[in-house]
C-alpha positions in Angstrom: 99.2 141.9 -68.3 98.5 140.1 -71.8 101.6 140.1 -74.2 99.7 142.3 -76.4 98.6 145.5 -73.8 100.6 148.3 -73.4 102.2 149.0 -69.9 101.7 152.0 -68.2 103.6 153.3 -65.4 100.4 152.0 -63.0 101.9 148.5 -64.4 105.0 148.4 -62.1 105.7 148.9 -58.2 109.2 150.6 -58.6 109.5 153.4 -61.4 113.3 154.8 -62.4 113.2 158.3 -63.4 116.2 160.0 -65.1 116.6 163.9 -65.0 119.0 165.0 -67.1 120.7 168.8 -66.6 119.1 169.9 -69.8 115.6 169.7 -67.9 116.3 170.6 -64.9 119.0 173.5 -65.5 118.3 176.9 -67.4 121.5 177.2 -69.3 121.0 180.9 -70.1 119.5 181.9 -66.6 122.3 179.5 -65.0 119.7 178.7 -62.5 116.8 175.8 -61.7 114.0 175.2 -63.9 111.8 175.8 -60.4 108.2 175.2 -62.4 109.1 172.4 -63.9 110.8 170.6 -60.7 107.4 171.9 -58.8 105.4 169.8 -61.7 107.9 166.5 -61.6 107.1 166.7 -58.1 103.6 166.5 -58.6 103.8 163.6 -60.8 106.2 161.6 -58.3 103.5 162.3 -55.8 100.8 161.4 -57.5 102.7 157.9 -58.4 103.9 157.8 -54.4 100.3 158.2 -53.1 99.2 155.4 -55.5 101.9 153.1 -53.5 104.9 153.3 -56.1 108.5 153.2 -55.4 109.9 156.1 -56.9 113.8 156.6 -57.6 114.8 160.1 -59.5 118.4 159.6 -60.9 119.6 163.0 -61.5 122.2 164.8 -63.5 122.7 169.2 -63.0 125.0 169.4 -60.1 127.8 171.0 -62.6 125.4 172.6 -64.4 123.6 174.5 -61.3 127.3 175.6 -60.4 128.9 177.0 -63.6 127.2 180.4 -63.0 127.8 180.6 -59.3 131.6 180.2 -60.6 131.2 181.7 -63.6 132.5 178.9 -65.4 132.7 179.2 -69.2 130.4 176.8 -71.1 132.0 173.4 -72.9 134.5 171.0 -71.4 136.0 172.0 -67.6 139.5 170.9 -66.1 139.0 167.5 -63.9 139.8 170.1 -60.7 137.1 172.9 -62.1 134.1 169.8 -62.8 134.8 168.3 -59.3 134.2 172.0 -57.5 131.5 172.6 -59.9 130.3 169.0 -58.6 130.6 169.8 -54.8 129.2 173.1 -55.1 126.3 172.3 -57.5 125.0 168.8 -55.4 124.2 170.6 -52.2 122.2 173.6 -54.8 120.8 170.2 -56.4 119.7 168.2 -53.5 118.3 171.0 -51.4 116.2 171.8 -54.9 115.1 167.8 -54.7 114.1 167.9 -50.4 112.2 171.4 -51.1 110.2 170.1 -54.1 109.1 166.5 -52.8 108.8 168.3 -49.4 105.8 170.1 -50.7 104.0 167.0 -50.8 105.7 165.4 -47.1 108.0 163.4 -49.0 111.2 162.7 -47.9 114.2 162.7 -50.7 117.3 161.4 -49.9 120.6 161.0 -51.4 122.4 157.7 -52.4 126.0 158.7 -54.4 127.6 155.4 -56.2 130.8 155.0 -57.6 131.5 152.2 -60.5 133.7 150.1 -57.5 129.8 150.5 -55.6 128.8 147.8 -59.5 131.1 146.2 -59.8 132.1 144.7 -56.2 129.8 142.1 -55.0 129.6 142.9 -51.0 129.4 146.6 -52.2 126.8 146.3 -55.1 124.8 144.6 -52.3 124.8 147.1 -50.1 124.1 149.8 -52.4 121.3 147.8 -53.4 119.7 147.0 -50.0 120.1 150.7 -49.4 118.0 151.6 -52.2 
């Protein structure tokens, strides 16, 4: 690659993507944008067949749960967000296996804490894991 072309994601071997909850949740439905995961899929496919590491970092557990709680929308109590959490990751992840499973990909699930940065024997691992 010259210093003056333009990478494309075909430029690189491992590709982060970030999901935030606004794309992936329907705030008003309270539910999963299921179309648009389906098409995400797709696209991580597409980049997987073409011999791409792909890693999806993504956000919407709490969001995927404050209907099934009927939580009220804006900040939550520490005890409300960490249910919402617990609830809305299993909602999330199954949503994640079903999507890539379309396409016989396996997702899995990797949670980190800061202490998983910031200490060296357990950055590492989290790293080789990944």
């Amino acid at each position: 690659m010259s210093a003056t072309s333009i990478p494309t994601l075909t430029s690189f071997r491992r590709i982060v993507v970030k999901v935030g909850s606004s794309l992936l949740v329907d705030q008003l439905a309270g539910g999963l944008k299921r179309e648009w995961l389906a098409t995400l899929a797709t696209d991580i496919a597409a980049l997987h067949k073409d011999k791409r590491d792909i890693l999806v970092v993504s956000s919407g557990a709490i969001a995927l749960a404050r209907a099934v709680m009927k939580l009220p929308s804006g900040a939550l109590k520490l005890e409300e967000a960490q249910a919402a959490a617990a609830i809305g990751q299993i909602a999330l992840a199954r949503s994640w296996s079903e999507s890539l499973g379309a396409h016989a990909i396996a997702a899995g699930q990797v949670l980190l804490t800061l202490g998983d940065t910031e200490e060296r024997r357990r950055y590492l691992n989290a790293r080789s894991t990944v």
